[in-house]
VOTI-528315 format. One line per field, with one value per residue (C-alpha): residue in three letters; x, y negated, z negated. Coordinates in Angstrom, 3 decimals. Example, Ala and Ser with C-alpha at 12.3 -4.5 7.8 and 13.67 -1.06 7.14 Angstrom:
! VOTI-528315
roza <- (ALA_SER)
east <- (12.300_13.670)
north <- (4.500_1.060)
up <- (-7.800_-7.140)
//
This chain:
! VOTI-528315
roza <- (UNK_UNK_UNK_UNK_UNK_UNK_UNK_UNK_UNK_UNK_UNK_UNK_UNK_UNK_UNK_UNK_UNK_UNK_UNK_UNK_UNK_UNK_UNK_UNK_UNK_UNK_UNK_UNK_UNK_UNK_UNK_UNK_UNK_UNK_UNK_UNK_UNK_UNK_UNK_UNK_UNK_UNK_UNK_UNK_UNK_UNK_UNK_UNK_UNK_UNK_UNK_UNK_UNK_UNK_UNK_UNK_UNK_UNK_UNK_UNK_UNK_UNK_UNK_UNK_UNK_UNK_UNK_UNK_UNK_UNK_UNK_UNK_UNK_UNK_UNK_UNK_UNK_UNK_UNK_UNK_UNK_UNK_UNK_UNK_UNK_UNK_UNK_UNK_UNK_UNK_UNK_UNK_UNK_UNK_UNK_UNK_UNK_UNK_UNK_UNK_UNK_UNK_UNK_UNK_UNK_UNK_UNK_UNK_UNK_UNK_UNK_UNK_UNK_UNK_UNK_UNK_UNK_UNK_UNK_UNK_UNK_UNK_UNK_UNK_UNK_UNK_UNK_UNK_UNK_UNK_UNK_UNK_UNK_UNK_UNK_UNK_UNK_UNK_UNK_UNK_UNK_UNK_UNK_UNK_UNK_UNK_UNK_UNK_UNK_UNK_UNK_UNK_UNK_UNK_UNK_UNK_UNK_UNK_UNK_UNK_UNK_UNK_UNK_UNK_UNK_UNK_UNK_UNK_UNK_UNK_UNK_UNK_UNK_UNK_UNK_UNK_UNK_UNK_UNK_UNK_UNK_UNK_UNK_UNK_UNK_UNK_UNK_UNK_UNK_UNK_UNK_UNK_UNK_UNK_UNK_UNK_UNK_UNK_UNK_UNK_UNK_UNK_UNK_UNK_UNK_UNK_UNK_UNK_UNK_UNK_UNK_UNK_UNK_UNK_UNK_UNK_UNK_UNK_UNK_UNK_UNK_UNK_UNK_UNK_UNK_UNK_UNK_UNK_UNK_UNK_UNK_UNK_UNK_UNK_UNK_UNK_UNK_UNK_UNK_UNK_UNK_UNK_UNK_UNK_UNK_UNK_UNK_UNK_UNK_UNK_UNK_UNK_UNK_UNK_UNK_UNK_UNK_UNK_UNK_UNK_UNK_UNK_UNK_UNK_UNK_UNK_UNK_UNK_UNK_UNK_UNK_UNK_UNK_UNK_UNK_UNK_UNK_UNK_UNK_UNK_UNK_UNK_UNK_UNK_UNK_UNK_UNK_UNK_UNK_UNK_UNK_UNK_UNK_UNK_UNK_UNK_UNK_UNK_UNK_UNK_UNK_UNK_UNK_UNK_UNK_UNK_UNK_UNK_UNK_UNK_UNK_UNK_UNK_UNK_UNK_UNK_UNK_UNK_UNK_UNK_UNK_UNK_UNK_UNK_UNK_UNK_UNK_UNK_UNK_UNK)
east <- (111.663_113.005_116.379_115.010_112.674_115.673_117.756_114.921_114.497_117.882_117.734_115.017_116.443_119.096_117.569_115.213_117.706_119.264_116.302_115.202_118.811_118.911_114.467_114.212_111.049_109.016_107.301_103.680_102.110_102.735_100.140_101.241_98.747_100.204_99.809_101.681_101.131_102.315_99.027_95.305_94.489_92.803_95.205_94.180_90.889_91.486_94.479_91.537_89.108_91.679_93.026_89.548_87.680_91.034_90.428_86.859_88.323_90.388_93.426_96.106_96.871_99.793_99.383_103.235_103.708_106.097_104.057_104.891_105.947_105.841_108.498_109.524_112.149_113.003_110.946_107.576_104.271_101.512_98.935_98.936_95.474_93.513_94.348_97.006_100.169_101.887_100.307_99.475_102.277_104.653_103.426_102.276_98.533_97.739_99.327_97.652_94.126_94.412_95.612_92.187_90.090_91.168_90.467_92.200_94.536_98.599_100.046_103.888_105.654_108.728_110.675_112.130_108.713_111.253_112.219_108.728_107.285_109.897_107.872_105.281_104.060_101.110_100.609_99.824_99.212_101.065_99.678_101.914_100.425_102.138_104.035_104.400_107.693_108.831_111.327_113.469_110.464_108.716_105.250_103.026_100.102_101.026_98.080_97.917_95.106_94.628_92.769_89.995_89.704_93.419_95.132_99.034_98.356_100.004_102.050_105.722_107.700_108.778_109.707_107.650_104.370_102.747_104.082_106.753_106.973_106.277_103.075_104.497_105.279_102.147_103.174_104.525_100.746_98.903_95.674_94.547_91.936_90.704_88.786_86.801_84.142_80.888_80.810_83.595_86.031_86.612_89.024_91.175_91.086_91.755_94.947_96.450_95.456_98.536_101.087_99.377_96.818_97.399_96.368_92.664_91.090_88.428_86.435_86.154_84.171_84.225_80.830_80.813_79.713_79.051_80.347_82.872_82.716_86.129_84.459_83.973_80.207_78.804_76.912_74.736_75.637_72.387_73.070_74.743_71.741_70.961_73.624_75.724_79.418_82.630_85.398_89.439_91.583_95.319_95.185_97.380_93.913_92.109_89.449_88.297_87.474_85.142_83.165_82.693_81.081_79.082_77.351_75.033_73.382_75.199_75.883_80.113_80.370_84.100_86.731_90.654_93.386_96.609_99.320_99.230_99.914_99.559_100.394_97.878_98.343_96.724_96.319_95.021_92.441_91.622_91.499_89.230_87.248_86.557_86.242_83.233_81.889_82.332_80.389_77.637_78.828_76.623_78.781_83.081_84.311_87.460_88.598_89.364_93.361_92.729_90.671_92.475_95.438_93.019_92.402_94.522_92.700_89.207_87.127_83.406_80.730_80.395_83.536_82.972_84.963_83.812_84.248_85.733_84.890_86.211_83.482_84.411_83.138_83.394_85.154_88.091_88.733_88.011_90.503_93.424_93.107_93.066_97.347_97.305_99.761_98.754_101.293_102.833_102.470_106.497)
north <- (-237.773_-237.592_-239.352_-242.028_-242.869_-242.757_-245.332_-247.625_-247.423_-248.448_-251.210_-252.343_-252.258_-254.288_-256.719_-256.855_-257.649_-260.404_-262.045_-262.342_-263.456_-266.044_-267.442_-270.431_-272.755_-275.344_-278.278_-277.447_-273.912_-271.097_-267.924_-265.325_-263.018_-259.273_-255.578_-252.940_-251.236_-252.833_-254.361_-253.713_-255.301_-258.543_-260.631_-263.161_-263.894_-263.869_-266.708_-268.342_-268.084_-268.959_-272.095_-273.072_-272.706_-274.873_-277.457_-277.168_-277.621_-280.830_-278.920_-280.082_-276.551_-275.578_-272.093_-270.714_-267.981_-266.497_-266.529_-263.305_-262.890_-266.537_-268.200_-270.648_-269.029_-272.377_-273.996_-275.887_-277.289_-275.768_-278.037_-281.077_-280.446_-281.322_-278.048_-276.580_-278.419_-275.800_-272.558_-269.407_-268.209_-270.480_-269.781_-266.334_-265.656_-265.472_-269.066_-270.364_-268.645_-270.225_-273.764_-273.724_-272.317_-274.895_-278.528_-280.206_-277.547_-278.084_-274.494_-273.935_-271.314_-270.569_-267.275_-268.624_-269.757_-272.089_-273.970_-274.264_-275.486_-278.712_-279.852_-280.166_-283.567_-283.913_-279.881_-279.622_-276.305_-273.230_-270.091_-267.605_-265.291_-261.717_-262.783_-259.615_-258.825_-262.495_-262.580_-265.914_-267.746_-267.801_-267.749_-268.574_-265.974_-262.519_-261.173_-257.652_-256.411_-252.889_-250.846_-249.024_-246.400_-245.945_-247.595_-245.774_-244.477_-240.864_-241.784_-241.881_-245.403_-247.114_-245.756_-242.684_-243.934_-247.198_-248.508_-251.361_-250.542_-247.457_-247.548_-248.096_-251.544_-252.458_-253.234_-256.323_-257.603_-259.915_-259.790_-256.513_-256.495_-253.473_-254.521_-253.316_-251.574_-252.215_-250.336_-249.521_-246.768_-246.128_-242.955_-245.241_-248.475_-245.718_-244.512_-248.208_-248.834_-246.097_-248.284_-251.931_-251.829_-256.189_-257.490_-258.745_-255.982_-257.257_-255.800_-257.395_-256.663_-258.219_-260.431_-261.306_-264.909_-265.921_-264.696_-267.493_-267.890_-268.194_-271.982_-272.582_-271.657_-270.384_-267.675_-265.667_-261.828_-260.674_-261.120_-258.210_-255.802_-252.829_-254.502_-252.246_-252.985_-252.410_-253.286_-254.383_-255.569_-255.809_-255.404_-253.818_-251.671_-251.050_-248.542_-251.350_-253.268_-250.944_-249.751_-253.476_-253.649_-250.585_-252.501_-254.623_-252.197_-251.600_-249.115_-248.621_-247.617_-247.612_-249.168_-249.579_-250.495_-252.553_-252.823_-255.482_-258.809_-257.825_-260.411_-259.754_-259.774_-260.182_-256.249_-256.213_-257.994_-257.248_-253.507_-254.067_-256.085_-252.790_-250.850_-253.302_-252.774_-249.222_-248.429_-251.193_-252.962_-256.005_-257.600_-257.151_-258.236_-258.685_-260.751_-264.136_-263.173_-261.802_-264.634_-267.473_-266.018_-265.556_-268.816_-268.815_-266.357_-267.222_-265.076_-263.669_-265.348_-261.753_-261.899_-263.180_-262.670_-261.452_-263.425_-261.699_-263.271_-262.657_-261.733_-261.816_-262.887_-266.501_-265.385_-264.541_-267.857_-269.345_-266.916_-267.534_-271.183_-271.808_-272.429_-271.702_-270.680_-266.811_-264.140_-262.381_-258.678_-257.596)
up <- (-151.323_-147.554_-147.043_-144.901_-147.612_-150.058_-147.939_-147.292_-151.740_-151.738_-149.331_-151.279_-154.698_-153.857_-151.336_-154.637_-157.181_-154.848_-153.832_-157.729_-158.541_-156.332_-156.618_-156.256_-157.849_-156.330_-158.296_-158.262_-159.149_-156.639_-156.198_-153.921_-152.435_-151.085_-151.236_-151.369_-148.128_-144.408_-142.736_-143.723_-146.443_-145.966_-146.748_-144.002_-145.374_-149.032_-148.241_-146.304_-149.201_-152.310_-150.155_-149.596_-152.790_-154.517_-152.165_-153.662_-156.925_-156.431_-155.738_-152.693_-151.572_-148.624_-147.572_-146.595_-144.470_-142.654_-139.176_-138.306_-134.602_-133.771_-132.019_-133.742_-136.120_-138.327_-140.600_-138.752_-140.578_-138.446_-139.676_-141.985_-142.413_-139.135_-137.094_-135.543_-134.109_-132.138_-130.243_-131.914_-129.866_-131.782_-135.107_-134.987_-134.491_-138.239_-139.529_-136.468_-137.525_-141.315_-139.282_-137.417_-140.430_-143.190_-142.224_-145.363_-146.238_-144.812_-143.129_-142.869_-141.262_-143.005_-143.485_-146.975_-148.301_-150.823_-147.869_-146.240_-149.747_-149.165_-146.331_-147.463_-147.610_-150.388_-151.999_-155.428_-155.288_-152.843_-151.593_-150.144_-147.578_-147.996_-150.641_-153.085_-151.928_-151.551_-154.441_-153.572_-155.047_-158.030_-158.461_-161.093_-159.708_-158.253_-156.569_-154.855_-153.028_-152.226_-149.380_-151.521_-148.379_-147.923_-150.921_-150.159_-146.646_-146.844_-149.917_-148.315_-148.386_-145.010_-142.281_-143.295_-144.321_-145.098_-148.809_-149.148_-152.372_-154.891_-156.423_-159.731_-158.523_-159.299_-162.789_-161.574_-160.535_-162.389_-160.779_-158.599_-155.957_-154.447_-151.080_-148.653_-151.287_-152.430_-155.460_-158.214_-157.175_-160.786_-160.022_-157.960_-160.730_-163.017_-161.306_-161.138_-164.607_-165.403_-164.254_-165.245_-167.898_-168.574_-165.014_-164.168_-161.625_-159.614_-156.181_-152.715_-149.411_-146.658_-145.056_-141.314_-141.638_-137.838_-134.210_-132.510_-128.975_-127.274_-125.885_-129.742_-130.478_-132.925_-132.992_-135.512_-136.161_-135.696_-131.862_-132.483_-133.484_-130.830_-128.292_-126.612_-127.509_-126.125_-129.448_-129.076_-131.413_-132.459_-136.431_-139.007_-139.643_-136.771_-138.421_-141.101_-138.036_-136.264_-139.526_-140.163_-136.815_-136.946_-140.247_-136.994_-135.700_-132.724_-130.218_-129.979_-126.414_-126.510_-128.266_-127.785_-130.234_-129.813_-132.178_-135.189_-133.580_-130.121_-127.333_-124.398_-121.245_-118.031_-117.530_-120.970_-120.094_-116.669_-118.670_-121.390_-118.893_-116.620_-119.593_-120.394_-117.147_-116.745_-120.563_-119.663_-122.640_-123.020_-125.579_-125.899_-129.425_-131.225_-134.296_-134.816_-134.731_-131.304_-130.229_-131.112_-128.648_-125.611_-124.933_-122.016_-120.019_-118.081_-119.913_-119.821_-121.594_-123.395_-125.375_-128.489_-132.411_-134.879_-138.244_-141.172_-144.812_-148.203_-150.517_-154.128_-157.525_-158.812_-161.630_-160.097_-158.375_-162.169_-163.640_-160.592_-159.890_-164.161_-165.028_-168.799_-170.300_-170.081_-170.289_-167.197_-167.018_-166.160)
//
């Protein structure tokens, strides 16, 4: 193990055993959805999908997140349940995509999740969004969802590779979902099953439900067959992004990649605009993360998001929104 990796393990360990000294635990039950590796995952759209199949269920849920890169640094509900209050600038493009998303479900932005929970005005149930290495508060559900494509990156901990955490954290899981697969990758399920034979394992892909217009239409995806496309986006995994693209039939004509979070700018645009031109693109398309932070720019009637789904058995939202008394893998 390289020393940076070495010092960041440290840092860890002890941030670790503070954090867990000092959790803190709210009224109602808590699941946490995370992974092990920075960006990638899904994590967006299985908050989306757990929030909104409990609300389904009878459940009062409050999604807390951290809103990275928004600026608002102290704690700030970004919906009570009928869209967003403040600008995706403000809460960081991903608590403002969940705010938009789930009509009936409260969003707070709060980096002690403990202290977000407290505002929350009528939750009976919280989900934290990238909440695996959340210690200060317990949780009821730990849920950990891993890349099937590129489950540890290269294998190296921060700043050297991808993982948070070693692999053998894992253990601390009580439900595993490896995404992004249509089929089981039995050699990977295999390999976590060697550090946490107790927890549920399940598989997830990912279904493009509709196309969103930045003026708010809807469109359907097969639009998308045989068009010509120029692609952008600013996501923790940009390559999960174009193969779920290249699923329509399309023809990728070019494609550019911003960092995770990205905050555009006019050159941005005016860029991927020429680019558009210059490949004859007859559509441009992004995410709904990039979207939803466009909507100050005048933009072509040819740039349109594409809408990412969870897709995952019913079984599993039976098995994680169900608060018997079942043990907890440590």
């Amino acid at each position: 193990m390289n020393i940076l990796e070495l010092g960041y393990l440290l840092g860890y360990r002890v941030s670790r055993a503070y954090e867990t000294y000092k959790q803190r635990r709210l009224k109602f039950p808590v699941i946490s959805v995370g992974n092990l590796t920075v960006g990638g995952t899904g994590k967006t759209p299985a908050v989306i999908a757990i929030a909104g199949e409990a609300l389904k269920r009878g459940y009062r849920p409050c999604i807390l997140t951290r809103g990275y890169r928004g600026k608002i640094k102290t704690p700030v509900i970004v919906s009570k349940g009928n869209g967003p209050l403040c600008s995706p600038f403000d809460a960081g493009d991903e608590a403002f995509l969940m705010a938009e998303r789930l009509k009936g479900v409260e969003v707070v932005k709060s980096a002690d999740r403990y202290e977000g929970g407290l505002l929350s005005e009528k939750a009976n149930l919280f989900i934290i969004d990238d909440g695996f290495q959340h210690w200060r508060l317990h949780r009821d559900r730990d849920i950990v969802l891993i890349d099937s494509i590129y489950p540890f990156g290269n294998g190296k901990l921060l700043p050297l590779g991808r993982l948070r955490e070693p692999v053998s954290a894992i253990k601390r899981a009580d439900t595993v979902i490896v995404t992004r697969t249509g089929k089981a990758p039995d050699r990977l399920i295999g390999e976590l099953k060697k550090y946490n034979k107790n927890a549920d394992y399940y598989l997830s892909d990912v279904k493009s439900s509709c196309l969103a217009g930045h003026d708010g239409e809807l469109h359907r995806t097969d639009e998308l067959e045989g068009k010509r496309v120029y692609a952008f986006c600013g996501i923790g995994n940009p390559g999960a992004f174009v193969q779920t693209i290249l699923r329509f039939g399309i023809s990728l004509v070019g494609f550019k990649s911003f960092r995770d979070h990205h905050i555009y700018s006019e050159n941005d645009i005016s860029g991927i605009r020429q680019e558009a031109v210059r490949t004859r693109a007859d559509m441009v398309v992004m995410t709904e993360k990039d979207l939803v932070k466009l909507n100050r720019f005048k933009l072509p009637g040819n740039f349109i998001a594409l809408r990412i789904d969870f897709d995952i058995d019913n079984i599993f939202y039976d098995n994680v929104l169900s608060f018997n008394n079942r043990p907890k893998p440590k």
